[in-house]
C-alpha positions, 0 to 999 in steps of 0.5 A: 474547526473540528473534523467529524468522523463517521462509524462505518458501522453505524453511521453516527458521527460520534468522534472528532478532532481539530486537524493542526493549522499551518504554523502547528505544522510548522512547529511540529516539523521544526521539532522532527527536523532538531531531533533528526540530527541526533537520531541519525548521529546516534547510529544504527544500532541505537536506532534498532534498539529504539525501534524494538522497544517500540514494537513492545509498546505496541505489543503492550498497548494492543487492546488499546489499538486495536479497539480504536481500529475497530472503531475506525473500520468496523471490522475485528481480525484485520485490525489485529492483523494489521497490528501483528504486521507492524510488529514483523515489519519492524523486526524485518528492518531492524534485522535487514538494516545492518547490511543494506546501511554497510558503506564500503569501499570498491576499487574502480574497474576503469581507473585502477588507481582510484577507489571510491566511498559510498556515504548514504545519508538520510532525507532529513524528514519524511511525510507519509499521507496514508489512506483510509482502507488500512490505517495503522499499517499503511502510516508505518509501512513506509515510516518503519524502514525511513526511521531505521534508515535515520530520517525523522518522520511526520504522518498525516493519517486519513480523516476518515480513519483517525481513531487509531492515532491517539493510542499509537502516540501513546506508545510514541511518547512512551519510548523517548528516545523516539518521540522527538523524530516521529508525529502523527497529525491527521487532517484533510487535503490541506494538511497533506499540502502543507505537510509537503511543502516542510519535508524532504521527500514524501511518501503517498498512499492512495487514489491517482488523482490525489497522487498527481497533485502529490506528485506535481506538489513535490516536483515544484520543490525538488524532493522525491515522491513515492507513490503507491496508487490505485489498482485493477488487478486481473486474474487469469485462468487457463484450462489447465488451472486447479479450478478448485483452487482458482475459484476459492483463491480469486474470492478471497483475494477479491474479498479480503477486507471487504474488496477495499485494497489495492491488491485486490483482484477486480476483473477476472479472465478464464477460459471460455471452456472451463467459464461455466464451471469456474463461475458455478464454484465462485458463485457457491463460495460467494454465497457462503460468505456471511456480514461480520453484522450484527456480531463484530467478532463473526463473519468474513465482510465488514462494512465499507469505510468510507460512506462514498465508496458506497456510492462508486460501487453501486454506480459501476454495477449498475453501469454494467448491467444498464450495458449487458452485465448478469448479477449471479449473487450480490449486487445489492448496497445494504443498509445495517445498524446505520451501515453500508454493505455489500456481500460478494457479487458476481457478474458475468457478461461483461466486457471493457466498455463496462466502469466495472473492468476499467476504473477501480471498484474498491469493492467485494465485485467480481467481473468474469469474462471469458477468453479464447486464447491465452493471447487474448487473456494477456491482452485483455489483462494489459488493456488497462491504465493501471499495473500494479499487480495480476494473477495467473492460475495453470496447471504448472509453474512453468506455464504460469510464469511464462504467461506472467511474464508478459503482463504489464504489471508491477507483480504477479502471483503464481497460483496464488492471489495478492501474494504483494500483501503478505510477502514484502521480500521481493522488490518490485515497482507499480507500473503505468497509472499504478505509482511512481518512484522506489518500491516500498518492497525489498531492499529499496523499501529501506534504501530509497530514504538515503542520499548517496554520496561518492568520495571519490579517491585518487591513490595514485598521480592526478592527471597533469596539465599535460593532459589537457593539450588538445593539439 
């Protein structure tokens, strides 16, 4: 049965596809799994040079991509972004490759006579399910350094953003020495299940509820999961902060691409002399931000994607304010062209009894609570079953890494927000709730898709019987 796909910014249904049933699947990965062999045989190298004439097809097919983007998510800079970020992603492996897959030869340090191989093989087919908020990067930020490593790869995109796919298989199809090792087949739930169950290791991004049964799915079969989950990212701000600085940087980063990442920071902690001053410049910054509605092409705020996000952000404002909460600006679902909106909202008085500094909003919402004690900051900070990344604002470096060195998180930008979603170089993992398994960030982004395999030489005389004399 054909899937419908709602415009989120008109509301319409006017795009459907026929998701694959379980033996499409399983044709389809038989097919990446006969091209695999020659893939990874075929080298390095060759691999690159693949891979760069790929990142061409994509350069040359970016109205085309884009546009469906667009469509996708009803939004214009971000979807050249996305696409400007696939094709630096894909010079980064193709220059970091060559010396991460070296295999060398070490001399052990316990028995001098032996030297030991280290032979990396790759997983022969990798499933990347991939969500809705960020559709072209997020099917190929794990999917780039798994081809470059030599695994094949089968993406199952999201159904609510599946527009996209078409023009990236155009370009799929137009490199030939890549089209046997990589297919995008989007589909609900059912199709990430089946998907699973083919593969060799599984890459996830999205909710923890879904990432559970990814998890327990790829446990049954004894394949690896990455898993990249939700997020409730707190910022803190001491009283020696740049408070010009804090206030513009935290509404970005709450903001970016309308709230809908899980880098965004959701719940904000500053000190309580500094509170009232903060709030007033957040709010001014806030109230300045405009819908890219009526005229795509302006504006900083798309609309929400998925229709029932809609729903999960209004429940928790209204949660916090039935508890206390003050709305300074927002606050409010709006209904254009058929669309769902929301402009920043600012909520002050609120605490953890509130959904709003607990479970993930996926929106433009900023909760400000104010602290006493950098101690009380830290602990607030860490009062939550998510760790994937923070913030800290302070008037030196060293006061702020001090300060982040005990949060509880994956990764912490210093007077900066969502420094994870520009700068992939340093590695590092999702903690509690957050994910599971390799981070997709520095060298293990690439290395998490190979076996590694030891040969093990003995250039010297073996042990004897002799040695096994317990007497």
């Amino acid at each position: 049965m054909p899937i419908k796909v709602r415009n989120p910014r008109t509301g319409e249904d006017d795009y459907e596809f026929v998701p694959p049933s379980s033996e499409e699947i399983k044709a389809w990965t038989a097919r990446l799994r006969h091209g695999g062999a020659d893939w990874f045989s075929s080298g390095l190298k060759n691999r690159i040079g693949v891979m760069q004439r790929w990142k061409k097809a994509i350069a040359d097919n970016r109205a085309e991509i884009v546009s469906a983007l667009s469509r996708d998510t009803g939004r214009f800079r971000l979807c050249h972004g996305e696409l400007d970020g696939i094709c630096l992603l894909i010079d980064r492996w193709c220059a970091l490759a060559p010396s991460l897959l070296e295999e060398q030869a070490r001399w052990s340090a316990a028995i001098p006579t032996i030297k030991y191989h280290s032979q990396l093989l790759p997983y022969g087919l990798v499933g990347v399910i991939s969500p809705w908020n960020f559709p072209l990067l997020l099917s190929l930020i794990d999917a780039v350094p798994a081809l470059v490593a030599g695994c094949s790869v089968v993406i199952k995109p999201s159904p609510i953003t599946p527009r996209f796919v078409e023009p990236l298989r155009d370009t799929i199809r137009g490199v030939p020495d890549l089209d046997p090792v990589l297919a995008l087949l989007p589909g609900p739930g059912e199709t990430g299940a089946a998907l699973i169950d083919e593969v060799d290791a599984v890459c996830f991004t999205g909710s923890i509820r879904t990432g559970r049964v990814v998890a327990e799915a790829a446990a049954k079969r004894f394949i690896p999961a990455f898993l990249e989950l939700g997020g409730k990212d707190p910022a803190i701000v001491v009283e020696s902060a740049d408070l010009e600085r804090a206030a513009a940087t935290i509404l970005r980063a709450s903001i970016a691409a309308t709230g809908q990442a899980c880098q965004s920071l959701e719940r904000i902690y500053v000190k309580d002399t500094i509170h009232d001053e903060f709030i007033s410049r957040l709010v001014a910054g806030a109230r300045e931000i405009t819908l890219n509605f009526p005229d795509l092409h302006s504006g900083q705020l798309g609309p929400l994607i998925f229709e029932r996000q809609a729903e999960i952000i209004a429940s928790h404002i209204a949660d916090a304010v039935e508890k206390g909460a003050a709305i300074l600006c927002g606050g409010e679902i709006e209904h254009h062209g058929g669309g769902k909106w929301i402009r920043p909202t600012v909520l002050v008085n609120v605490d953890h009894t509130m959904k709003i500094m607990t479970e993930e909003t996926f929106g433009p919402v900023i909760p400000v609570m104010s602290f006493k004690t950098v101690d009380e900051a830290i602990a607030l900070a860490n009062d939550s079953d998510y760790g994937l990344s923070a913030a800290v604002f302070a008037g030196t470096e060293e006061e702020a890494i001090a300060i982040a060195r005990r949060i509880d998180v994956g990764a912490v930008s210093i007077n900066d927000g969502a420094l994870t979603s520009v700068m992939h170089e340093a590695e590092k993992n999702s903690f509690k709730l957050s994910g599971l398994g390799g981070s997709r960030m520095g060298p293990s982004g690439l290395t998490r898709f190979l076996k590694k395999k030891a040969l093990i030489v003995q250039t010297g005389k073996p042990a004897s019987v002799a040695h096994l004399d317990e007497a």
